[in-house]
Steps between C-alpha positions, in 0.01 A plus 500: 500500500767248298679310678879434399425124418215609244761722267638374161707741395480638138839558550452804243880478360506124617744313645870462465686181656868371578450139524643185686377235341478589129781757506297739260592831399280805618385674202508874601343821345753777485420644800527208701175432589355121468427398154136415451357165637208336626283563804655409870356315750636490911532206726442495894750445745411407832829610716558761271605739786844337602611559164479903580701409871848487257670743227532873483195674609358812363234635700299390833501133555080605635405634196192370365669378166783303519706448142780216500665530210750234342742629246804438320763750381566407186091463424430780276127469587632512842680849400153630411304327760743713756399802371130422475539431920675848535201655332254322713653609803484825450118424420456353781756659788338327812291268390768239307833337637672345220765232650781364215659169470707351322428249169839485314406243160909391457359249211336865292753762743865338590601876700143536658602280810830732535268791485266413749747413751691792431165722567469300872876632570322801369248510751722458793614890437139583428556508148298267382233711267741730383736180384191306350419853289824480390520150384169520327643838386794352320355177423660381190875567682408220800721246449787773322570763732548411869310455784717752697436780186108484568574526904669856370262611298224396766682700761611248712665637780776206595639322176719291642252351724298477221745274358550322804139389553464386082811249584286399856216249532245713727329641197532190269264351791292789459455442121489110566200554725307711228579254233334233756220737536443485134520160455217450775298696293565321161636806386682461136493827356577805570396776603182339745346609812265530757264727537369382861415193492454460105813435275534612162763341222583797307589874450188707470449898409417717786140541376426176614723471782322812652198269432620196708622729813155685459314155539785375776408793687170531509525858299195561204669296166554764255 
């Protein structure tokens, strides 16, 4: 049976990165899936389960695959990233919790920070998928339209608490703390995560995600 540490991902439509350091621009096929690159490789991380205690949760925290993912709002390979995890859940109903945080880039993405604290006050009306869908949704507008117009179209039930908690500190902290978590892990591009105790530095298709959680899990690697 593979183990997770023995994959290199062929990363079929390769990889697609929004990145710190050398500010690049993601080049994107059409559809919004990564661009092609070269083959992927995973580090270990030794305490990787404290980094799954914080963010929004989406499944069991005892499933056997935990998925901590990093992201940033305005990361286009973050957009499709997103949508590759909605897919894999569904694959996978019981046997994955995918847990977000937050990785706003304010060097690549000046609004992302906004955004992710806005999706905390979000969360504290249990909107916090529905108002990350709609962000990603209506990427290109982050930044343009307000924070308070994606609460509407997410469905969130009190705006004017919504607007209360964006002008409050309690979920700056919570983005502060995820933006520590990151830079514990070295993190300088988004999207990355964890998939257990292995982290990954890029956006990959859900071929070889499924892969990865397969391995993780000790399910037959297809």
């Amino acid at each position: 049976m593979a183990k997770i540490g023995d994959i290199v991902l062929s990363a079929g439509t390769g990889l697609s990165i929004c990145a710190a350091a050398a500010v690049g621009i993601a080049l994107m096929k059409q559809d919004g899936a990564p661009s092609q690159g070269p083959a992927l490789t995973s580090s270990s991380v030794a305490e990787w389960t404290k980094y799954a205690s914080r963010g929004f949760r989406l499944g069991s925290p005892s499933s056997p695959v935990q998925i901590v993912v990093f992201a940033d709002y305005q990361c286009p390979a973050c957009r499709y990233f997103d949508g590759v995890l909605d897919s894999l859940v569904a694959l996978h109903p019981s046997g994955v919790t995918v847990t977000y945080r937050h990785h706003p880039i304010p060097a690549v993405h000046p609004a992302a920070l906004g955004a992710a604290i806005a999706a905390e006050c979000a969360a504290q009306q249990d909107a916090f998928q529905s108002y990350s869908r709609a962000l990603f949704q209506d990427q290109v507008d982050i930044g343009i339209r307000s924070f308070e117009s994606y609460a509407e179209q997410a469905n969130v039930a009190d705006l004017d608490a919504f607007s209360r908690c964006v002008d409050s500190d309690v979920p700056r902290d919570a983005v502060e703390a995820d933006i520590e978590a990151a830079a514990e892990l070295g993190l300088n591009s988004t999207p990355s995560f964890l998939v257990n105790d292995r982290l990954w530095r890029s956006a990959i298709p859900l071929r070889d995600l499924d892969r990865l959680v397969r391995a993780a899990g000790g399910e037959p690697v297809r």
